[in-house]
N, C-alpha and C positions, 0 to 999 in steps of 0.2 A: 457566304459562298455565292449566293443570288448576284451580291454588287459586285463582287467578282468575277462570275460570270461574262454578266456587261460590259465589266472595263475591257473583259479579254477577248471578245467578239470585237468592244472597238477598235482595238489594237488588231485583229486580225485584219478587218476591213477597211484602215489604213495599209496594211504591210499588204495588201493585194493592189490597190491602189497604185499603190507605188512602183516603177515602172526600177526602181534601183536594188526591190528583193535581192538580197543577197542569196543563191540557191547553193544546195550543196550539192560540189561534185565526186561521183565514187571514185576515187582512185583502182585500176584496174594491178594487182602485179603481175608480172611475167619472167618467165625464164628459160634460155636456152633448151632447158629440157623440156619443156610442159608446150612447146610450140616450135614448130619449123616454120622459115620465110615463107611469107605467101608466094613465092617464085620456086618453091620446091615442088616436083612432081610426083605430082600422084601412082601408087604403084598400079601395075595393070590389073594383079588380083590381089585378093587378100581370103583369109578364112574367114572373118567377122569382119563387118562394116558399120558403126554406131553411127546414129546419126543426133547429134545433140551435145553440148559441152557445157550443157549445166550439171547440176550435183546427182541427177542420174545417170547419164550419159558418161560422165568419168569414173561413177561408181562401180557401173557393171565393167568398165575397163580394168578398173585395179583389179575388180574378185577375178574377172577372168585370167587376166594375168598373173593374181597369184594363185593360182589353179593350175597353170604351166602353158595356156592357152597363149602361143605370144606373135600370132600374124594375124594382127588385129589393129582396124584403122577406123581415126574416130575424127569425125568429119563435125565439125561447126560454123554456120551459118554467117557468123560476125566473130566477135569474141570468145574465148573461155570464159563462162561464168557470167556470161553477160545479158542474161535472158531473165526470164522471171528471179531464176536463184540469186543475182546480185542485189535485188528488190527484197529476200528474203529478211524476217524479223528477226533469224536465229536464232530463236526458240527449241531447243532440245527437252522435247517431254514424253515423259514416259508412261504417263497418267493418258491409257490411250483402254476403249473398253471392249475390243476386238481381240483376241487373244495373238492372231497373229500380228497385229500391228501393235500390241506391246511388245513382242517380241523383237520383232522390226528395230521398234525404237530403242530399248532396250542393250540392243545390240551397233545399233547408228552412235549411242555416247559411248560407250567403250570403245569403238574404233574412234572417235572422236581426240577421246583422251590423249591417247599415243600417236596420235597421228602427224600431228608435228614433231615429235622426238624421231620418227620413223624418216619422215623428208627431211625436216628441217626448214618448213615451210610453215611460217606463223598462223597459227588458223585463230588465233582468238580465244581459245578454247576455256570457260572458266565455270568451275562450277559452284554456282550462286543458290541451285535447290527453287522448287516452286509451292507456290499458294493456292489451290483450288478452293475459292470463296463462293459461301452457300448462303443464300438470302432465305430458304424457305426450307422447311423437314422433309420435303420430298426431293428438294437439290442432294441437302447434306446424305439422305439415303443412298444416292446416284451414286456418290462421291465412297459412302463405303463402302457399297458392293466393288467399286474401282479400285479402291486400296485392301477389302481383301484379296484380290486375285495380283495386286502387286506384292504383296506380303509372301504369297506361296511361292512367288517367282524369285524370291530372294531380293526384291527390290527395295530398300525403306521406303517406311512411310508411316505417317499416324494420322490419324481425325483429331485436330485442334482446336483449343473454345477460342472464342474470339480474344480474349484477354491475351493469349499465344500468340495471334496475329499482331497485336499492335508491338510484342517483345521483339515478333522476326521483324516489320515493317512498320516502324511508328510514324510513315505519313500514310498510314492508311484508318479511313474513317470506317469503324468497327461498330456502331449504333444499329448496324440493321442486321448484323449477322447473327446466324446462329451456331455457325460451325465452318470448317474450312478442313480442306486435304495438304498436309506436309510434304512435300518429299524432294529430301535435303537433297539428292544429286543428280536433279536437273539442271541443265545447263544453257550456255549461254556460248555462240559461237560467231564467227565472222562468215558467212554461208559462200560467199566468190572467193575466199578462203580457202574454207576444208575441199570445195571443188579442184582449186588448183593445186592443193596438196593430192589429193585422188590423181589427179594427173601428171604430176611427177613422177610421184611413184607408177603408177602406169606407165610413162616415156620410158623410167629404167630397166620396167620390163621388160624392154621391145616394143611396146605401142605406139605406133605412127599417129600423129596427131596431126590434124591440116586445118586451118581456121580462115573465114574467108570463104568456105565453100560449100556451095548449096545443092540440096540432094532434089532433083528434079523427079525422077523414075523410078521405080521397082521393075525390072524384068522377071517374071514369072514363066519357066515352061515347066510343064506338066504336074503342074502344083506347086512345085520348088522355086525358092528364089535362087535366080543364076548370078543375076548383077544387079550395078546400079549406076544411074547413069547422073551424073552432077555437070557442073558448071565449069569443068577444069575436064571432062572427060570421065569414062569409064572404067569403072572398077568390077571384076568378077569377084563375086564371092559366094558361099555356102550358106553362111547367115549372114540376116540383116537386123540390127535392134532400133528400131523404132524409139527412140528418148524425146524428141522434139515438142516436148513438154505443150503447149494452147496451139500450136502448129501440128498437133502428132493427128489430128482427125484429118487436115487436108492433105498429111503427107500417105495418111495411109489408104486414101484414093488415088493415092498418085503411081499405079499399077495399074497392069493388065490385068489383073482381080483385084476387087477393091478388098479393103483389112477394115473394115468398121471398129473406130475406137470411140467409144462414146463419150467425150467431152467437150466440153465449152469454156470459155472464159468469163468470168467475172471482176469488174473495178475492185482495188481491196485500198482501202484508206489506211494510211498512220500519221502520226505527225512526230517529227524531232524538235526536242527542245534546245536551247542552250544551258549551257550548266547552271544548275542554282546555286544560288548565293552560297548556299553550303553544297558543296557538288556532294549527289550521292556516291554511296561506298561502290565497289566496281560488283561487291558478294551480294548488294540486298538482292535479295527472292525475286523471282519474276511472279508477277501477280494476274493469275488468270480470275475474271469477272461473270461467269457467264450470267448470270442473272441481270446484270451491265452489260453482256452482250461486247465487253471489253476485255486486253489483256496490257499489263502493263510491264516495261522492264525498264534495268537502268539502260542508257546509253551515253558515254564519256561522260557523266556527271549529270544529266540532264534525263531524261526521261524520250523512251520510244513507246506511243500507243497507238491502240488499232482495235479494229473490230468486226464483227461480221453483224451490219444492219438487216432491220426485216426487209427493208425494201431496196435491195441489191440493183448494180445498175450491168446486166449483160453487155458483153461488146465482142467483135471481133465472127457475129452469125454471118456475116454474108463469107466470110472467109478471107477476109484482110488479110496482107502479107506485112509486113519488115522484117529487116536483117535486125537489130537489134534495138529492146525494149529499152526508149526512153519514156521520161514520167509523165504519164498524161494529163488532160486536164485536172486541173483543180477542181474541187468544188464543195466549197465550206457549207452553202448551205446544208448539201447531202452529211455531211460530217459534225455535224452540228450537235445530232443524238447523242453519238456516240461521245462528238467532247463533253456534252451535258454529263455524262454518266462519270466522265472521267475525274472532272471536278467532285462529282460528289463523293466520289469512293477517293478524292484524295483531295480535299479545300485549301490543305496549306499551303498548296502551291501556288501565292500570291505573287512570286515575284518571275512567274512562269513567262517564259519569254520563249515562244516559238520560231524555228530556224525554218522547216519546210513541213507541208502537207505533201506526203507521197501518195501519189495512187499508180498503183500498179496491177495487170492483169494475173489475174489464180485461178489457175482451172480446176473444175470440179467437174467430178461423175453425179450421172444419175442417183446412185445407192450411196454418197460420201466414202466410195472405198476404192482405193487407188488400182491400180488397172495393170496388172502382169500378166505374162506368159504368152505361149505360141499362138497364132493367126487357127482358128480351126480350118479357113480355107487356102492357107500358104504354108507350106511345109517349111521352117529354116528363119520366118519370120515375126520374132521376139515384138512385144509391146513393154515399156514400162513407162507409163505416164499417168495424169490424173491423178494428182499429190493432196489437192482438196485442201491447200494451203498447210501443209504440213511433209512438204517435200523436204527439209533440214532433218524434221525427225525420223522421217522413214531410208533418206538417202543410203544410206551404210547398209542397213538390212533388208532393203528392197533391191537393191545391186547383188548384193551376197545370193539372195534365194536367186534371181534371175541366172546368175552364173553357173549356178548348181545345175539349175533346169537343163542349160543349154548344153552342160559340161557334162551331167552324168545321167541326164535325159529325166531327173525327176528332183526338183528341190528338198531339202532335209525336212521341211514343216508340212503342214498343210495350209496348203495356198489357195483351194478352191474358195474362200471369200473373196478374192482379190484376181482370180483367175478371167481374163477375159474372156473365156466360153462361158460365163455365165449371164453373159449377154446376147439379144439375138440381133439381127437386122432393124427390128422395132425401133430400138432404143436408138438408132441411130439418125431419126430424122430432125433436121435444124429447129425447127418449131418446136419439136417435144425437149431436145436437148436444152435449149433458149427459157422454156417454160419448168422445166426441174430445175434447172440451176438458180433460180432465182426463187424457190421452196428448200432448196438444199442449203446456198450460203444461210440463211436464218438458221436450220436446222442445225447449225455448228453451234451453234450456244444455247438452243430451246433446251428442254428436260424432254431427252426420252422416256418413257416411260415402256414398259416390256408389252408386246405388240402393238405399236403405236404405226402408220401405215402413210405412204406418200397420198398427197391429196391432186398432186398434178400428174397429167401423162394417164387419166385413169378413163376407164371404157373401151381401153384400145383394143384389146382379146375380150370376147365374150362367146358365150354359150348364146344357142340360140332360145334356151330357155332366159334368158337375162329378164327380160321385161315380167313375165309369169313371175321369176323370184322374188324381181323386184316388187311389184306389186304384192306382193303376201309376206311383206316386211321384212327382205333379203338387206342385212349390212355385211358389207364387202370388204375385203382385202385382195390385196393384188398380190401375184406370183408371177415374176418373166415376165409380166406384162399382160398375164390374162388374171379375172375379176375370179374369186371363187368367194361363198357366201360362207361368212364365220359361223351366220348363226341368223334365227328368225323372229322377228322384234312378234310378241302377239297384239292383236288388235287391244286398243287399250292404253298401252306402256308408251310414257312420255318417252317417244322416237327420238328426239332432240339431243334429252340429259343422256340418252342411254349412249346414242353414238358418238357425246364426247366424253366419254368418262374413261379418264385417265388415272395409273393409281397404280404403287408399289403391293397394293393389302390386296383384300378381296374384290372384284370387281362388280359390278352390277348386274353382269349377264350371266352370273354363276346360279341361279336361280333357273334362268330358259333354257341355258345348255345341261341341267339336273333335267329340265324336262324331257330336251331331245334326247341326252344318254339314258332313259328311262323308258321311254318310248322304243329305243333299239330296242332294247333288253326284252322290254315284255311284249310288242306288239310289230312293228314297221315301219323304218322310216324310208327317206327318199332321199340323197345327195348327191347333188350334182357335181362329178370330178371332171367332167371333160378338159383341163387343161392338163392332163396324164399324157406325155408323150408317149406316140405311137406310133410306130414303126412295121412294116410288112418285108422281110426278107425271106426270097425265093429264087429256086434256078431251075432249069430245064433238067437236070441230074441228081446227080448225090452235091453239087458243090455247095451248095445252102448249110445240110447237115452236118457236113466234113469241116466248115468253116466255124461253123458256132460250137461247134462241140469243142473246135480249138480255143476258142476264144471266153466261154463260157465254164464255168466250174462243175454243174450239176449235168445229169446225159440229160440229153435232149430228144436223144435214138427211141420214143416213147410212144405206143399207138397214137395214131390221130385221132383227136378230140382229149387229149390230156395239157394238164399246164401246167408247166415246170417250175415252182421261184428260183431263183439258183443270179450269181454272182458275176458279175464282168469283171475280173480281176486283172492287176495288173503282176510284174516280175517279181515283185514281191508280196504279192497273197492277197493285197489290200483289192477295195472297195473299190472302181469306177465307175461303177452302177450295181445295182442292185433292183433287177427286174422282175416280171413275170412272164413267162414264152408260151403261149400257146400252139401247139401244132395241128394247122389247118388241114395238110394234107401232109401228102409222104414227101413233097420238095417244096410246103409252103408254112413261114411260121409268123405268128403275131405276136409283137414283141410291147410291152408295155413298161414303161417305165417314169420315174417322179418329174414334173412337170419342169423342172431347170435341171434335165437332162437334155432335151432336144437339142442346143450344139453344141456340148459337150459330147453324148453319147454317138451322136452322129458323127461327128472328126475322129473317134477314136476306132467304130467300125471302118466308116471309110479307108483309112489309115493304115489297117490291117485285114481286111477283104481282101481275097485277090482280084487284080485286076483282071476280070473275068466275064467276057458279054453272056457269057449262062446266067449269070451271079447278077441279081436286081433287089437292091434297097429303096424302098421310097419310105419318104415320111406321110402317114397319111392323119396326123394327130388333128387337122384341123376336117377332117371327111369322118369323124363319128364323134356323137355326143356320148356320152356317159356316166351314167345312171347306175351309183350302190343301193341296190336294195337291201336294207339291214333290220335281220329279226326275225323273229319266230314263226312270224304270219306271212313273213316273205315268199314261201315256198306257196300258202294258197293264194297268195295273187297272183305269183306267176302260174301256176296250173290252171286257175279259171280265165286269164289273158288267151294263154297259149292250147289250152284245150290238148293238154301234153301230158305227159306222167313227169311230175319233178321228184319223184321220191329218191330217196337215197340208194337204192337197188338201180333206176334210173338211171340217175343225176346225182351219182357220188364225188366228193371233194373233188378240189384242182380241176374239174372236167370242163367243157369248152362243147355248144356244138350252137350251129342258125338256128332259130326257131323263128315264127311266126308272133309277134305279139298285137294283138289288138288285127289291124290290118294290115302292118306292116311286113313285109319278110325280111329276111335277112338280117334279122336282128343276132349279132354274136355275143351268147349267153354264158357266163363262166360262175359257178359256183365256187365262187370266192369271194371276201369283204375287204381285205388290208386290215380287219380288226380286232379276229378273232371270234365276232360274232356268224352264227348264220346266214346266210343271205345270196345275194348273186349281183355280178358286174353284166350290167345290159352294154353292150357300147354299138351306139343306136346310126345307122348312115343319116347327117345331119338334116337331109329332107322328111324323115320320117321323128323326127325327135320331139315335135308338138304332138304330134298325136298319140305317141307312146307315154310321153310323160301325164296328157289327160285322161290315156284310159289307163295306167297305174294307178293314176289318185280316186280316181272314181271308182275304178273293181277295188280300192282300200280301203275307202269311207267306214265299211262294214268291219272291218279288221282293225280300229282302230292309227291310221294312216297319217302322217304331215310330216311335212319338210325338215332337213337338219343341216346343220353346217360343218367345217372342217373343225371345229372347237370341240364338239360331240365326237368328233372322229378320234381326234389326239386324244382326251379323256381315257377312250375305247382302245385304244392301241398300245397307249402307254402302262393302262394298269393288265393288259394279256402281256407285256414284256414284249412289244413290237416295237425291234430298231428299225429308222427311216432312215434313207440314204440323206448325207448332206445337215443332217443332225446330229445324229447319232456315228453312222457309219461314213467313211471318207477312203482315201486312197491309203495312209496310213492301219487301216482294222480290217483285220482280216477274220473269217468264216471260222475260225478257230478260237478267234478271241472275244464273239460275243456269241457262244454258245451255235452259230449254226455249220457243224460238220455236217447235219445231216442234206446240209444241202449241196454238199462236196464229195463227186465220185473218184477218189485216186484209184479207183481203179475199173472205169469206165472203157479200157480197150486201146485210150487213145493217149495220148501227152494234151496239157490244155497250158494257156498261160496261169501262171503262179504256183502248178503243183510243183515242183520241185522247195519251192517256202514254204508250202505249209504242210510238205511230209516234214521239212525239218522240223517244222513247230509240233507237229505228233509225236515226233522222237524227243525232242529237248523240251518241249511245253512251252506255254507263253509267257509274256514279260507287263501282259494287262488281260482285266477281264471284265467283261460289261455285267454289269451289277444293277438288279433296284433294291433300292433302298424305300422303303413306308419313314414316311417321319411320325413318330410316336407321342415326343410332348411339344406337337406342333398348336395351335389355337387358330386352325382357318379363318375366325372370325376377327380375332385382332391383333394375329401376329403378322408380321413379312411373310410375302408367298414367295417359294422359291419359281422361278423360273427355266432359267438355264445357267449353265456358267460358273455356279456355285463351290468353292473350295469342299472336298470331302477331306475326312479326317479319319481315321484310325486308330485307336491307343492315341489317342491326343497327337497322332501325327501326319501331315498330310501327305495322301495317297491319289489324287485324281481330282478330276471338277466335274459335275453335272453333264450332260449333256443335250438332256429337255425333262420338260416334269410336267404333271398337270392332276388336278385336283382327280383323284378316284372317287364318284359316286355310288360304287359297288361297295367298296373299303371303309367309305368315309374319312378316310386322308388322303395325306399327301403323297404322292406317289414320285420321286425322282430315278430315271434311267444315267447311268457313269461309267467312265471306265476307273476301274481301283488295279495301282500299280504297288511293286514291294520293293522301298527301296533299302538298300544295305543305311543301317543306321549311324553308321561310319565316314563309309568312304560315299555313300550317294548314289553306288552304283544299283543298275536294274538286276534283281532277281528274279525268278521264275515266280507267277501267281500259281496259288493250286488252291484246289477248294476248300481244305482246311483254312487256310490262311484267309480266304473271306469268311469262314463259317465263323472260325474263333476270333473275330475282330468286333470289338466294340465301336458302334460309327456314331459319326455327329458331319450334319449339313452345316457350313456358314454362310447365312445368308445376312450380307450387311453388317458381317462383324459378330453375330449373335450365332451362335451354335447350338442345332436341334438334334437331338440323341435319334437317330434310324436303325431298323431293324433291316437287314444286307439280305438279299435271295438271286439264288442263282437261275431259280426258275420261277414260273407264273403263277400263282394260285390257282388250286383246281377250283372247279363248278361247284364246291362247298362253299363256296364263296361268293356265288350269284345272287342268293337272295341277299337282300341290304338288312345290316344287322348292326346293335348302336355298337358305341366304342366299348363301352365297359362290358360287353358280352363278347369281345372278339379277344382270345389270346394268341395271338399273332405266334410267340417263339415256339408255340407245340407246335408249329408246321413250317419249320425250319426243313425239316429233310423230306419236304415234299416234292 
């Protein structure tokens, strides 16, 4: 393999040499339908206006149209198909670990399939089935937790020993494996193909298609898009979709309000061969390497490879333009690793004779998760881009959900992964974009591993306690872009091993975080939440109260100095936040909510406020620091601080009022934790925030006092049965169906958004129910930890997955939060849950393939359960009906 190697780098650096390369060129097809002469004019308006004619840009065309949406014009630059997607590998895989983006994909090859019998446009379509090859027990892990969550989905798949491997693919070299993921019906497509079949069928919709021309403008008045102004003239329209896939970040400054889409481009390498002496079958498997950091398929006989290097080459920051993507430079030596790897995972290719090195530009996001939905500051202005080199697999089902959104005002799944409000302005500067994407392309083949955390883009939101944390051995994680601390290394503990320890099992910090959940318990700690958005809405009248009581679930009409938890719900019942409201005065209220709410929650108020100069929203989340004080001794630090009565006659639950701490005033004090425990939320004006937090820790000394992180939080929240928004709870679950009616007034005086769905869900019941589950013959020390995402079972059959989970040091197990569905054992359809049907169900967790028998409760365990008690004295099922 070595001499081979050699000879094949000579031969490369010859065929560069050579000024007579023979290159290959794409043939582009076209047809009457899928494209009007560039001498055809553009109509004056239209309802939709896409902008982009690769495999997004024509996908949200077809779902639109077949939706019944049909004055719809879809505007391309150059070509159909002739942008990144003609560059595409054509990779159809469904081995994706995002629930919605299996879904995506999932749903991208079924439309796939038929898609040529449907036009009659050759898309290539074949399905060869893939390899996910695992070098190491913590890959192969990766790999099963991926194929049990494709298993529930109805998807095949198995975990194959390597001996299987060499049966599917015998030029593959199998010495270093341990194991590999099957799954027989992925596929393999022509990608400027299934695009121009998307667009046929779109043309016979009615969809005006214009190629050739370029989208200059966005007009924006009074938040709405009105038009758009191109190269050929002016188009009005109501929406606009943004597709312009490594161009969609300049195009969507290219308005009177800018649309921040956070991506950037990256070089992506393959090479074509020519057929081998034995041309491969057109069915062998595509072979993904990540541990090779390669993936390999057939092509006409000969082989297409590629890969994502650790040391990625960004381009296109300054904001370069063309009309369309030809092959950039070359550059062997950059591509060198990855042929290294290619040979080894596959030696017999002696007689390997290469036709072209492609490099082409792939854009990737920040978070590797592709980029949907509406503009939070332009009404009517759709995004779908940021494919993260897997725009083939997601094209069909990322088009689908976009069209739903636009067409029934809310897609069928849950989209907030992928939602572009879940990004803020942060994220959008050239520098930070340029410096993530070049952490993220590696990240496409590294091993995740369950809270594993970006190392670029960090320090950019901090607390102004940062430096203090950090100094008393604060390790970070980032959220939205502000730092919050997991957890506090103590003096002593090798800092280094701890903060890289990475790991399916038990982790290394379950020891420190046993200490901080301990320290809650019995005495006081101190966590700093300040990345909690926060919000202050107020009006000169009633319009404040009149408005949130409309908009919110729980009354809000509650003396001042109370705080309300209670639901933002949307028209159908579900989840769009999930806050806390404190009422300042009779027309003033403080609104608090999970830290990647900020432009999410703020576009959905805005949105539906009335346009009112009484009526005043600010965000004031970066004007208070904030401080959980959690524990038992919490109430005399704050009494000897504040020289106040904190008792509970006082300062009972949910209450809210200024107090004075240390010398600071104005400090807004609320007796509440997020956790269940006793305690109180300080949230401090950020000039006063150093001196509050040194005279807490100093009036605590005495009461046993030190810092905790959000690790100790989730522990604490998770075993009291607290759902968190954006985890747990989504737009999708409603207040009915993870046990909180009581924070739902249907009959408050008023109409609010989603009562009318969940009186129905009172009358008919619900169709899921959020559940914990204790795992029972779990071994925390050397079995699989479950995480998130986990298949549940039922009578051996599955009913739901995970939704987050985390080790109980109260319990001494495992604690997993889910929702558990019932479905007819028949026909598949949804039935109503009801609490018999959780009570009388025998459950089991799969984690990785391996199924752990859990004890199912609809409620928390009472305070008989506070002091820690070993396993063999706990009988958990005599408090089934507590």
């Amino acid at each position: 393999a070595a001499r081979m190697f050699l000879r094949l780098l000579s031969y490369i650096h010859w065929r560069v040499a050579n000024p007579k390369w023979r290159r290959m060129t794409c043939s582009q097809q076209s047809t009457s339908s899928t494209a009007e002469p560039h001498v055809a004019a553009l109509p004056a308006q239209a309802q939709v206006v896409i902008c982009g004619g690769g495999i997004m840009g024509t996908s949200v065309a077809y779902h639109l149209s077949k939706m019944g949406w049909k004055d719809i014009v879809l505007l391309e630059q150059g070509r159909l198909a002739a942008g990144t997607t003609r560059f595409c590998a054509g990779i159809v895989s469904t081995a994706r670990r995002a629930s919605i983006e299996l879904k995506m994909a999932d749903y991208s090859n079924k439309l796939y399939e038929q898609l040529e019998q449907e036009t009659g446009v050759q898309t290539g379509y074949m399905k060869t089935g893939s390899i996910s090859l695992a070098q190491t027990q913590d890959r192969l892990i990766s790999l099963k937790r991926i194929a049990s969550s494709l298993s529930v989905m109805g998807i095949p798949c198995e975990i194959i020993t390597p001996k299987k491997v060499a049966q599917l693919h015998p030029l593959i070299n199998i010495h270093d494996l341990v194991g590999a993921m099957y799954v027989p019906e992925d596929a393999l497509v022509s990608s400027a193909n299934v695009s121009l079949a998307l667009a046929t069928a779109a043309s016979r919709n009615g969809v005006q298609i214009h190629e050739r021309t370029s989208v200059s403008h966005v007009t924006v008045q009074k938040g709405r898009v009105t038009a758009i102004e191109t190269d050929r003239g002016q188009i009005k329209c109501q929406y606009f979709v943004n597709c312009a896939g490594q161009w969609a970040y300049e195009l969507g400054h290219a308005a009177e309000e800018a649309v921040n889409i956070p991506l950037h481009a990256c070089e992506h390498f393959y090479i074509l061969t020519h057929p081998l002496n034995e041309p491969l079958a057109s069915n062998l498997p595509t072979v993904v390497d990540p541990d090779g950091r390669i993936y390999i398929r057939n092509w006409q006989g000969g082989i297409l490879s590629g890969g994502f290097e650790k040391n990625p080459k960004p381009l296109f920051t300054e904001g370069r333009n063309q009309l369309e993507i030809q092959n950039l430079q070359e550059d062997w030596d950059h591509f060198e690793p990855l042929l290294g790897a290619l040979l080894r995972r596959m030696p017999d290719l002696e007689a390997l004779q290469i036709m072209q090195l492609v490099n082409c530009p792939e854009s990737f996001t920040p978070d590797m998760r592709c980029i949907m939905g509406e503009s939070p500051t332009v009404r009517g202005y759709f995004v779908l881009a940021g494919m993260n080199s897997a725009g083939i697999s997601y094209g069909g089902g990322a088009g689908k959900y976009l069209a739903e959104w636009m067409v029934n005002g809310y897609p069928s799944e849950n989209v907030w992964p992928l939602d572009l409000k879940r990004f803020g302005t942060l994220q959008s500067s050239r520098t930070f974009l340029r410096h993530r994407v070049m952490e993220v392309m590696p990240l496409m083949c590294d091993l995740k591993v369950p809270r594993w955390d970006f190392q670029t883009g960090r320090q950019l939101r901090t607390s102004p306690l940062y430096d203090r944390l950090d100094a008393q051995g604060a390790r970070w994680m980032e959220k939205h872009g502000f730092e919050r601390v997991k957890y506090f290394v103590p003096p002593g503990n090798d800092l280094l091993d701890l903060g890289q320890s990475k790991t399916f099992y038990k982790p290394d910090w379950f020891d420190i975080v046993g200490s901080e959940v301990k320290c809650c318990k019995e005495a006081v700690c101190v966590i700093d939440m300040s990345s909690f958005t926060k919000f202050e809405i107020s009006s000169t009248g009633d319009e404040a109260l009149e408005s949130l009581q409309y908009l919110f679930s729980n009354d809000l009409d509650v003396p001042v100095g109370h705080v309300v938890h209670t639901g933002m719900l949307n028209e159908k019942g579900g989840y769009e936040n999930d806050c806390s409201i404190a009422r300042l005065s009779k027309r003033s209220f403080f609104m608090i909510s999970p830290t990647d709410q900020q432009v999410h929650c703020w576009a959905w108020l805005k949105n539906r406020l009335p346009d009112d100069s009484n009526l005043t929203m600010e965000d004031v989340t970066w004007k208070y620091t904030a401080l959980n004080l959690i524990g038992p001794r919490a109430v005399d630090v704050l009494s000897e601080l504040s020289y106040a009565p904190i008792t509970p006659e006082h300062f009972p639950s949910f209450f809210c009022k200024e107090m004075s701490v240390g010398y600071a005033n104005g400090i807004r004090v609320m007796s509440i934790t997020h956790t269940g425990e006793p305690g109180f939320m300080l949230y401090i004006p950020i000039e006063y925030a150093l001196h509050v937090y040194n005279e807490v820790m100093n009036m605590g000394q005495k009461y046993g006092i030190r810092n905790a992180g959000y690790y100790a939080l989730r522990s604490l929240r998770i075993e009291k049965f607290f759902a968190f928004w954006g985890q747990d709870l989504d737009a999708f679950t409603t207040p009915m169906e993870c046990g909180r009616e009581f924070q739902v007034k249907l009959d408050k005086g008023m109409q609010f958004v989603g009562q009318e769905a969940l009186l129905e869900q009172k009358q008919n019941g619900v169709y899921k129910r959020f559940t914990m589950f204790i795992l029972e013959d779990h071994d925390t020390d050397a079995d699989l930890w479950p995480w998130w995402g986990e298949p549940i079972f039922r009578n051996g059959r599955y009913v739901g997955k995970t939704t987050s989970s985390a080790y109980s040091y109260t319990l001494e197990r495992h604690v997993c939060l889910g929702f558990v569905h019932h479905f007819d054992e028949k026909t598949g359809e949804e039935l109503v849950v009801t609490t018999d049907f959780i009570n009388q169900g025998e459950y089991e967790i799969d984690i990785a393939g391996h199924r752990f028998q859990a004890k199912a409760k609809l409620y928390p365990f009472s305070s008989f359960f506070t002091n820690r008690r070993r396993k063999d004295e706990m009988e958990l099922s005599g408090y089934q009906g507590e």
